[in-house]
N, CA, C and O atoms as a GROMACS GRO file, in nm:
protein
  212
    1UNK      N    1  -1.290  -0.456   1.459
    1UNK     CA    2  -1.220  -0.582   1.466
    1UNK      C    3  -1.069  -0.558   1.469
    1UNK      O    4  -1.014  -0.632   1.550
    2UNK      N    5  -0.984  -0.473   1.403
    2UNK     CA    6  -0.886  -0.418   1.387
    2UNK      C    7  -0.852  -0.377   1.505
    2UNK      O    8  -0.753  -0.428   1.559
    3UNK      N    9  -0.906  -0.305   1.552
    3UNK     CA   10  -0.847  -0.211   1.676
    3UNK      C   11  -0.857  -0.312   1.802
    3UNK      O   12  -0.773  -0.304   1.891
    4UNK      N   13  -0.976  -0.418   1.807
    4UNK     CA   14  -0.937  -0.482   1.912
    4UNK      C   15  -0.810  -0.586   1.906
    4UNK      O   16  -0.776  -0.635   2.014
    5UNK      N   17  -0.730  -0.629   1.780
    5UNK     CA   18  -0.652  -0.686   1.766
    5UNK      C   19  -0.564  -0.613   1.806
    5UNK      O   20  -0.508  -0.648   1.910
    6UNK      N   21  -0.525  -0.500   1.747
    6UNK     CA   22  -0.423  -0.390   1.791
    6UNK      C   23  -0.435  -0.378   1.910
    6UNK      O   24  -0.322  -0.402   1.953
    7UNK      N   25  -0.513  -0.353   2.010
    7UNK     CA   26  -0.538  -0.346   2.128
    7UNK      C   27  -0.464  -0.464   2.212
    7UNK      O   28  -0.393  -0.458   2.313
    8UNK      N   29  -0.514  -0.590   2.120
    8UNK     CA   30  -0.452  -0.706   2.221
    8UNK      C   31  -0.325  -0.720   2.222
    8UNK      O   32  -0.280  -0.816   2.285
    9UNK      N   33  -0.219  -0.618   2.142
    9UNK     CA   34  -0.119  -0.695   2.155
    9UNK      C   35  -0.017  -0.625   2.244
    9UNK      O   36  -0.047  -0.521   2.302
   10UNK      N   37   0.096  -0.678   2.254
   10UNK     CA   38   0.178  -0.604   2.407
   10UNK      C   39   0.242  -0.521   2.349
   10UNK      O   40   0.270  -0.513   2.230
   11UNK      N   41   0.288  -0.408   2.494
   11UNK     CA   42   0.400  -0.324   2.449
   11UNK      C   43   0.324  -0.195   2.430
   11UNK      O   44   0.204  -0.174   2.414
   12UNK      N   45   0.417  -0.124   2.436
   12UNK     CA   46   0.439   0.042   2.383
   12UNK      C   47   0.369   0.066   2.207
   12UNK      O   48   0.354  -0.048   2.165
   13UNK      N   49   0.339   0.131   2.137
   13UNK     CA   50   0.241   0.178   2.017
   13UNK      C   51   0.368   0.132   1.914
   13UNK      O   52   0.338   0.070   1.812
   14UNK      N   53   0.518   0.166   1.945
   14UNK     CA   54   0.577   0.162   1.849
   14UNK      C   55   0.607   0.018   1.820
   14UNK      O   56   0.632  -0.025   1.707
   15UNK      N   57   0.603  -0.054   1.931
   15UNK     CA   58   0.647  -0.204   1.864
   15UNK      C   59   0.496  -0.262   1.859
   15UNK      O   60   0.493  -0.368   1.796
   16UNK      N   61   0.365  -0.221   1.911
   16UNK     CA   62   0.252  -0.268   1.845
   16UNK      C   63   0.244  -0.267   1.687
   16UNK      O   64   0.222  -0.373   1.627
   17UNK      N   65   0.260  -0.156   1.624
   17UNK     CA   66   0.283  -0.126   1.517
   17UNK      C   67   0.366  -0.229   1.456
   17UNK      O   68   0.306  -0.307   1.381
   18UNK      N   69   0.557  -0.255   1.482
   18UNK     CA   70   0.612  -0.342   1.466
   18UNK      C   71   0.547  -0.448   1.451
   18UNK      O   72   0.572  -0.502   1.343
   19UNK      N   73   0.438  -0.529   1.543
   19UNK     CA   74   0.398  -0.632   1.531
   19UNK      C   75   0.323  -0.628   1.450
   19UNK      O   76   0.325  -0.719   1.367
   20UNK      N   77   0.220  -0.518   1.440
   20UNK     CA   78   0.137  -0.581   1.337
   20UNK      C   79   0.145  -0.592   1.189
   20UNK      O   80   0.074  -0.661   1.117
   21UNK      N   81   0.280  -0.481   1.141
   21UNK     CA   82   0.354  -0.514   1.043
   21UNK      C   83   0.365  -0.664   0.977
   21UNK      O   84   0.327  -0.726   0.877
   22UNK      N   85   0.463  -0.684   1.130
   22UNK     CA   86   0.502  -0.859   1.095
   22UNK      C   87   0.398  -0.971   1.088
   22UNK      O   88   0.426  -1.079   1.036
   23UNK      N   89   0.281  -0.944   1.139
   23UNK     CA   90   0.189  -1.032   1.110
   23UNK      C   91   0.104  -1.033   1.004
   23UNK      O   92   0.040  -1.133   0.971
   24UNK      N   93   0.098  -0.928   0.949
   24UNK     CA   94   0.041  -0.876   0.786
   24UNK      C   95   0.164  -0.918   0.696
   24UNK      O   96   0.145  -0.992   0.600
   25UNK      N   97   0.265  -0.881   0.722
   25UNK     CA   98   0.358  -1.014   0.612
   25UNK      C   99   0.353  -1.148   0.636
   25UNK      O  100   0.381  -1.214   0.536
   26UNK      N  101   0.324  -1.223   0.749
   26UNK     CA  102   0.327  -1.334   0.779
   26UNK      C  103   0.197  -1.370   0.696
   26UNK      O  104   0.207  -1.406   0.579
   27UNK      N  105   0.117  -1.363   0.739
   27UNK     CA  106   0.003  -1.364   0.661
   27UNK      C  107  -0.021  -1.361   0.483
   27UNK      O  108  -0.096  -1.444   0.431
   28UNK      N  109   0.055  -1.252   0.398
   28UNK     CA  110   0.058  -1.232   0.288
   28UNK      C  111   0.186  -1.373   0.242
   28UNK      O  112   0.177  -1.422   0.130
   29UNK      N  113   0.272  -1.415   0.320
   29UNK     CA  114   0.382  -1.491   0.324
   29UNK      C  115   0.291  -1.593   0.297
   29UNK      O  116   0.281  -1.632   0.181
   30UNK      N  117   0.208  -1.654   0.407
   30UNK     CA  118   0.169  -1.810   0.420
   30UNK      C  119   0.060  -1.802   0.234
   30UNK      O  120   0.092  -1.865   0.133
   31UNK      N  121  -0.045  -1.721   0.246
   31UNK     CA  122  -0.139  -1.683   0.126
   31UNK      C  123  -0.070  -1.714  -0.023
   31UNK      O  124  -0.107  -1.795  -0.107
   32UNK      N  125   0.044  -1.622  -0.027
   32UNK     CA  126   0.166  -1.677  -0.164
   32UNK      C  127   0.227  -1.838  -0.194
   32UNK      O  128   0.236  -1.900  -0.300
   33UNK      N  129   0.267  -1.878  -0.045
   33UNK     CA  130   0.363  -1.990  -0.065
   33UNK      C  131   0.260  -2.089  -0.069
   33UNK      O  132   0.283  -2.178  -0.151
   34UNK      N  133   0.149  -2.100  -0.003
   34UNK     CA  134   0.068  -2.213   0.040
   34UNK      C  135  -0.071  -2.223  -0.044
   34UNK      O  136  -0.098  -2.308  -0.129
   35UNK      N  137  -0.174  -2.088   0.014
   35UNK     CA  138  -0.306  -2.102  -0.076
   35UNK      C  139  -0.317  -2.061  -0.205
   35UNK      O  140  -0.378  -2.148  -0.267
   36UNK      N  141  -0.276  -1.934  -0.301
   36UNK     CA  142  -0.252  -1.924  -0.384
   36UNK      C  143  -0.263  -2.054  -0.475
   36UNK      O  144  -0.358  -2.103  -0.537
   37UNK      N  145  -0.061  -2.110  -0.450
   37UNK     CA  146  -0.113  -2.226  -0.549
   37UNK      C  147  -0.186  -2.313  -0.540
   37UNK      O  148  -0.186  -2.386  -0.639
   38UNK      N  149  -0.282  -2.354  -0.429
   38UNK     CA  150  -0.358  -2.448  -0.393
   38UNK      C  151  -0.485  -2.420  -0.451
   38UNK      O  152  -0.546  -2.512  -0.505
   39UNK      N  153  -0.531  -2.312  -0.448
   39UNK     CA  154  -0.640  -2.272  -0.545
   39UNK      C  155  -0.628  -2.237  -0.659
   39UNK      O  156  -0.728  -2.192  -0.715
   40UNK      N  157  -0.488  -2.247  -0.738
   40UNK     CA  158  -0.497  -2.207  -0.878
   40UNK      C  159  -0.491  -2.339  -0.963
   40UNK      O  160  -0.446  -2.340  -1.078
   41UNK      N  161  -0.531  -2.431  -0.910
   41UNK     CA  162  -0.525  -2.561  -0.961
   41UNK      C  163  -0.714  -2.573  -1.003
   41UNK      O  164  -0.768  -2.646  -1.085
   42UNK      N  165  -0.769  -2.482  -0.920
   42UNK     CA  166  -0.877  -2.511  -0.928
   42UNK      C  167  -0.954  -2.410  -1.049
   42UNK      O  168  -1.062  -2.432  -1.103
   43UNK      N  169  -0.863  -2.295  -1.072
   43UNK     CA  170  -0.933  -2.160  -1.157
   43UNK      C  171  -0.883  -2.231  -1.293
   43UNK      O  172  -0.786  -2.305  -1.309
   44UNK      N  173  -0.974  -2.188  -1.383
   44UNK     CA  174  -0.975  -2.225  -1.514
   44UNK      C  175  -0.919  -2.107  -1.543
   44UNK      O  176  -0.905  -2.135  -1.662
   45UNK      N  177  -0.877  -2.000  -1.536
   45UNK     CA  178  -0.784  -1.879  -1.577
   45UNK      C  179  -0.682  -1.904  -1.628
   45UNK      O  180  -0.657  -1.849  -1.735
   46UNK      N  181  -0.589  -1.995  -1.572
   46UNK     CA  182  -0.458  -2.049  -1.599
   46UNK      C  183  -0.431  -2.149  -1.750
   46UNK      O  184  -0.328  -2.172  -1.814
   47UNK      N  185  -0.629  -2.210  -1.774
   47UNK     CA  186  -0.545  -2.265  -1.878
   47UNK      C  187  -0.576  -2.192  -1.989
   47UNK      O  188  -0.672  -2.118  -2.007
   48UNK      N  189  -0.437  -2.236  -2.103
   48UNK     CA  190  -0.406  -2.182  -2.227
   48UNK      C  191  -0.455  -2.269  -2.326
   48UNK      O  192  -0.436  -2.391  -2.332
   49UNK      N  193  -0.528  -2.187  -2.413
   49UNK     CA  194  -0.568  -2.236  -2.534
   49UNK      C  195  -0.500  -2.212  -2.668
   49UNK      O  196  -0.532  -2.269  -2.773
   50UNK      N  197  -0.400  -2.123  -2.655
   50UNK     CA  198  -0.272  -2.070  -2.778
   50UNK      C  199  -0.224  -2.196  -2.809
   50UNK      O  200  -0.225  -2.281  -2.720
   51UNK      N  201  -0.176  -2.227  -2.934
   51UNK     CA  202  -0.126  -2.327  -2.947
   51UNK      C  203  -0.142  -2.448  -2.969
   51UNK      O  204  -0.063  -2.525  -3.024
   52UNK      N  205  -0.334  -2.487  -2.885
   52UNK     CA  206  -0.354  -2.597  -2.897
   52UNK      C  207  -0.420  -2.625  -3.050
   52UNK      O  208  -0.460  -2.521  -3.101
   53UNK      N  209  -0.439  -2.748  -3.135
   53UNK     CA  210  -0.477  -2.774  -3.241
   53UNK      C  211  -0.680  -2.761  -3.228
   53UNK      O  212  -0.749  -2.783  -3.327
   0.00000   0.00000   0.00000
């Protein structure tokens, strides 16, 4: 699956590479800012019981 992505994209090996860099941060980018907190609303991990009476 990898390699046919790599495959699809344009250019010479060194800016394939380049790209697929940038799309593996793009990716880790959208996951942090967007789903992350969207699903940590849903994990019971987050809540704290310290403190409460």
């Amino acid at each position: 699956m990898y390699g046919s992505i790599f495959r699809a994209l344009p250019g010479p090996l060194w800016m394939r590479i380049v790209l697929s860099v940038v799309l593996v941060l793009a990716a880790v980018a959208v996951l942090l800012v967007f789903v992350f907190p969207w699903i940590s609303q849903f994990s019971p991990l987050t809540d704290s019981t310290i403190g409460s009476p």
